[in-house]
C-alpha positions, 0 to 999 in steps of 0.5 A: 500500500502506498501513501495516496494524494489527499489526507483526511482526519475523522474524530471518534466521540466517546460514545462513538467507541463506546463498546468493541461493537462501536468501534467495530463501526468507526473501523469501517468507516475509517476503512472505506475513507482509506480507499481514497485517502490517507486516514488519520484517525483520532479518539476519545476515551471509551464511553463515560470511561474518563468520567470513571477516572475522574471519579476514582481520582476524587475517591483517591484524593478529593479536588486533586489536579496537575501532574498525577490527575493528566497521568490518570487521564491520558489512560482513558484514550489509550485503550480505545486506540490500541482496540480501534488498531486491532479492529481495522488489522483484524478487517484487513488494512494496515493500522497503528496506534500513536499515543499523543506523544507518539503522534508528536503533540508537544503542550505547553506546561500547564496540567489539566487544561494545555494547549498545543505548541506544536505537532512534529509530524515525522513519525505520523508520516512515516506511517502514512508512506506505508500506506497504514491507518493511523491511530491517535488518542486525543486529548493529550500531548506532552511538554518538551520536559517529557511530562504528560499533559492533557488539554481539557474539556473538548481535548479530542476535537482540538486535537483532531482539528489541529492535525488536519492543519498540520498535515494539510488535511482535505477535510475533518469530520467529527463524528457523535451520535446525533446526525449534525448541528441542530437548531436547538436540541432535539431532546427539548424540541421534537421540531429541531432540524438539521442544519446542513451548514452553520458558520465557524462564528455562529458554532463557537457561539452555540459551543460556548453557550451549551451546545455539546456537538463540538468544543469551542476551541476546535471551532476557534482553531477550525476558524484559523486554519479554514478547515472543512469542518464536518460534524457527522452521526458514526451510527448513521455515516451515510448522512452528510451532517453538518458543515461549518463553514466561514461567516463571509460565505454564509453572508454572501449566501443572503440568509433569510433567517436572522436566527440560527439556532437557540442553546441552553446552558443549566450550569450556570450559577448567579453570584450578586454583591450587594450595596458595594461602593459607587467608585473607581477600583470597585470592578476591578478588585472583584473581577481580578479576585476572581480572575486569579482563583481562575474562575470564568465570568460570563454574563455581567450587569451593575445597577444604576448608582444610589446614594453612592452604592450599587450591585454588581451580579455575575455569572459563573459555572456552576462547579465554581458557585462556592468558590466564587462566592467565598472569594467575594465574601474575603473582599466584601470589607475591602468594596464596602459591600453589605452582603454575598447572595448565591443562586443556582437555580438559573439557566441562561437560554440564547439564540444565535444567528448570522442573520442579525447582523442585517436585521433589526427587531431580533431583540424585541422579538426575543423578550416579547416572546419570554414575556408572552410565556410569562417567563421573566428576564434577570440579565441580558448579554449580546454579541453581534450574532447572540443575544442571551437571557438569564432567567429561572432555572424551571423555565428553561426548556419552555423557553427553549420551544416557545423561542424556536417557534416564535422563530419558525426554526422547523422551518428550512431555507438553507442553501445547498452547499457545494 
């Protein structure tokens, strides 16, 4: 077998090689690609199997991160690989499984969450001259002092979306277990539709907002590189999934839909400090506290001035609830605040399109709608394409159809892509 002219990277989910019958499936699609290009494969861990590591390691030393925590983790992938290597030899076809290191991921020093400095391809291309499907765990790498690292949430997408940029790769698909990119989730909406095409911004605005199809940062490094970027069912593979695609060429498309889709994220939590001082430094001092336990902030909104006093409410994960709040409670004195409040029963719904950038009355349609359900809005943020609200948590999935049906989302006015 000799090396072929094109190179593809197809990405397995967890759920994807989530049994020996599973990743019997993604053999098979891994070996029909290979009859026309070189194939560069790259999986998650097993089903829920990191779940489990993460578990044993919070049994063995509860909240434990860094070096020991990316030794356990990286374990995870290194089963489904070397299975997935076995499948395809066993079906007949030339195959080898590469570890991150092996595959020439260096990271950058940090555990638990590095990112990629650079992929060395020599050993990769070895391979391929051979003609062999190569395959690769994802979610991990190692630093340039020989330590093992891994990337955090999304790992595997990062991982897959850079090699298709290091080796030039004609496409990337990654595969789950849903037939592509929904207008909402059809879990919650028996009327959500397949998008054949959404754009590398609107994608990492549903990523970021709760969408789980694909990471936010493979989107972002998909968006540098101008990868073809496909996400695809491996239970249905004969589907053509979802493409993304860049904003420019969607716009130029003249969409008719202002909005694309809505996400929800109920892992969220509201953290409000109440009566703090109305002056210079105050933001600061909160959001740089904040920044230094590492804790993401999202949506953001301060009060109106009152005799010199205002609130300052936020939002963070909800794993980070606690944290955030104590860390607010230690500079309570120092802000000249009156008191902590803490709420996690909220859910941030938001609605995301290209469209809007051309099109007024998006907003107002979107609180009318919630105001029509009576559901009520607590803090807005937007973006040129988004618009979300903050509302109670018991009211998330009503919010969810009553919005996908003020914006007639079932119905279809996509282009064809070619």
């Amino acid at each position: 077998m000799a090396r072929k002219d094109t190179t593809i990277v197809l990405k397995f989910g967890g759920s994807s090689v989530a049994d020996v019958k599973c990743i019997e499936r993604i053999s098979k699609i891994a070996l029909k690609e290979a009859q026309e290009h070189n194939v560069i494969v790259v999986t998650s861990a097993m089903g829920k199997s990191t779940n489990q590591l993460i578990d044993l390691a919070n049994q063995a030393c509860p909240g434990c991160s860094g070096r020991e925590l990316d030794m356990l983790l990286a374990t995870g992938e290194l089963v489904s690989i070397s299975l997935t290597a076995m499948t395809i030899q066993r079906l007949g076809h030339a195959a080898v499984s590469l570890t991150g290191w092996q595959a020439g991921f260096v990271t950058e020093s940090s555990h638990n969450r590095a990112r990629i400095a650079e992929i060395k391809c020599d050993r990769i291309n070895k391979h391929l001259d051979l003609g062999e499907i190569v395959i690769v765990a994802g979610f991990q790498g190692i630093t340039e002092d020989g330590e093992v690292t891994t990337l955090g949430r999304g790992g595997s997408d990062t991982s897959a979306v850079a090699l298709a940029s290091a080796f030039n790769a004609d496409r990337c698909d990654i595969y789950t277990d849903v037939d592509g990119v929904f207008t909402t989730d059809p879990r919650l909406v028996k009327e959500a539709t397949k998008l054949s095409h959404i754009s590398y911004e609107e994608m990492i605005e549903l990523a970021s907002l709760g969408a789980k199809v694909l990471h936010p940062r493979s989107v972002e490094l998909a968006k540098k590189y101008n990868i073809d970027l496909r996400v695809r069912n491996s239970f249905n593979s004969e589907n053509e999934g979802t493409r993304v695609i860049s904003l420019k060429r969607m716009l130029d498309m003249e969409l008719t839909k202002a909005v694309t889709g809505v996400a929800l994220d109920t892992k969220q939590a509201k953290i409000a400090i109440i009566n703090v001082a109305d002056r210079p430094g105050i933001a600061s001092k909160v959001f740089g506290e904040l920044g230094k336990n590492k804790i993401n902030v999202d949506m953001i909104i301060q009060s109106v001035p009152r005799d010199g006093i205002n609130d300052i409410a936020f939002t963070v994960p909800r794993e980070d609830m606690e944290l955030a709040r104590k860390t607010c409670e230690e500079i309570l004195k120092d802000i000249e605040g009156s008191k902590v409040e803490a709420d996690d029963d909220i859910a941030k719904v938001s609605i995301v399109g290209a469209g809007m950038l051309n099109r007024p009355g998006v907003a107002s349609n979107l609180f009318e709608t919630l105001s029509n359900a009576g559901i009520n809005i607590q803090m807005i943020s937007t973006s040129e394409i988004k618009i979300s609200c903050l509302i109670d948590e018991v009211n998330a999935e009503k919010a969810v159809q009553v919005i996908h049906d003020a914006f007639e989302l079932e119905k279809s006015s996509e282009p064809i892509i070619v």
